[in-house]
C-alpha positions as CSV (number, residue, x, y, z in Angstrom):
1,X,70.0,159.8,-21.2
2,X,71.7,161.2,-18.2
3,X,69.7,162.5,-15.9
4,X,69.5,162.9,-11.7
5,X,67.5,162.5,-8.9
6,X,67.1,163.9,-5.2
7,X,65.5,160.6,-2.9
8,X,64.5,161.1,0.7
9,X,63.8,157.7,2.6
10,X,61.8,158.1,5.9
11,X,61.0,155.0,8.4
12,X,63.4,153.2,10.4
13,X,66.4,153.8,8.1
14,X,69.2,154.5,10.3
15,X,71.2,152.1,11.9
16,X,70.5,149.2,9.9
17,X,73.1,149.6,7.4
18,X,71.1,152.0,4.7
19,X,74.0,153.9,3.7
20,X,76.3,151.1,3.0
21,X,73.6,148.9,1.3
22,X,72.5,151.9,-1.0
23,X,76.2,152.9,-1.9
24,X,76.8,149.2,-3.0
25,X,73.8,149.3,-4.6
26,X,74.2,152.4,-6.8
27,X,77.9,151.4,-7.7
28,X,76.5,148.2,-9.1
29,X,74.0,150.2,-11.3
30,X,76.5,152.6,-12.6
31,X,75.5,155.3,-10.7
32,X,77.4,158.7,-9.5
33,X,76.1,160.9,-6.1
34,X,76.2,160.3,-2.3
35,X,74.0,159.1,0.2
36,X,73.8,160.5,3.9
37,X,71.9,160.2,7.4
38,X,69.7,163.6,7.9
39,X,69.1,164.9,11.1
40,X,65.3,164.2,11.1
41,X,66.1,160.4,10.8
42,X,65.6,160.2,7.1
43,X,68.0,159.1,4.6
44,X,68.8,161.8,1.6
45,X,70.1,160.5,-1.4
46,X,71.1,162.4,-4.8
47,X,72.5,160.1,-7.5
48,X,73.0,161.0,-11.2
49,X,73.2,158.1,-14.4
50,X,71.2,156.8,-16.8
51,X,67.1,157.0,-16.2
52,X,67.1,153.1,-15.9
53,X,69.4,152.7,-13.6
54,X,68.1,155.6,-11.3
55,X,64.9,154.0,-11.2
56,X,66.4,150.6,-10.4
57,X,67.5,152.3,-7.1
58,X,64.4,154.2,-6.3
59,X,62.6,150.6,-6.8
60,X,65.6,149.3,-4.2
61,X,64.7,152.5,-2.0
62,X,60.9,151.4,-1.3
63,X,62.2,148.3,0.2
64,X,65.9,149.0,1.6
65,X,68.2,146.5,3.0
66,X,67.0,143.7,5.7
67,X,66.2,145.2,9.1
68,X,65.0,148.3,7.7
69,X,61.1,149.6,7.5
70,X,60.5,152.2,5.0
71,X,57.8,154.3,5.1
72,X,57.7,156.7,2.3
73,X,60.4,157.5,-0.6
74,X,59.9,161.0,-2.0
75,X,61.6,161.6,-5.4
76,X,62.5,164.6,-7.0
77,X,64.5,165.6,-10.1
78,X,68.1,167.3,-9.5
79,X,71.1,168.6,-11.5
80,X,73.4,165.9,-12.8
81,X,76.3,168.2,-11.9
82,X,78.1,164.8,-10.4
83,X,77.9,162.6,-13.4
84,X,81.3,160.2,-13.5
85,X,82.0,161.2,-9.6
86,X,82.0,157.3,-7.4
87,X,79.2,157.3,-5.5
88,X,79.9,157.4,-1.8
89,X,78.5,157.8,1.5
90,X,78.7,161.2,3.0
91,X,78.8,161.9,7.6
């Protein structure tokens, strides 16, 4: 089932290569939605797909890529208005 999700990741998550790791990340699991740098030093994600998939990338999302720390992941659900869009990384 299709579904969507909003994910916030707080910690040291910028400038060690979030974005990128998480765009690869969800394009290998199928996934549509963006990823972006907040200006409170979070990352914000929304990403819509299947329910297995989304929660293979909130699992990746507790850990991130090497170099960074995560602190907390906060998960919400969202519209799945950008089913079938790539997933990219948004400035």
């Amino acid at each position: 089932m299709l579904s969507a999700r909003h994910i916030t990741v707080t910690g040291y998550v910028q400038g060690v290569g979030f974005r990128y790791a998480c765009c690869q990340q969800a394009r290998v699991l199928g996934l549509s939605g963006w990823v972006r740098n907040a200006g409170d030093g979070s990352v914000e994600i929304y990403a819509a797909g299947e329910g297995e998939a989304l929660d293979a990338l909130v699992a990746w999302c507790h850990d991130g890529p090497p170099g960074a720390r995560v602190k907390d992941v906060r998960v919400n659900p969202a519209s799945s208005s950008m089913t079938g869009e790539k997933f990219q990384i948004r400035i």
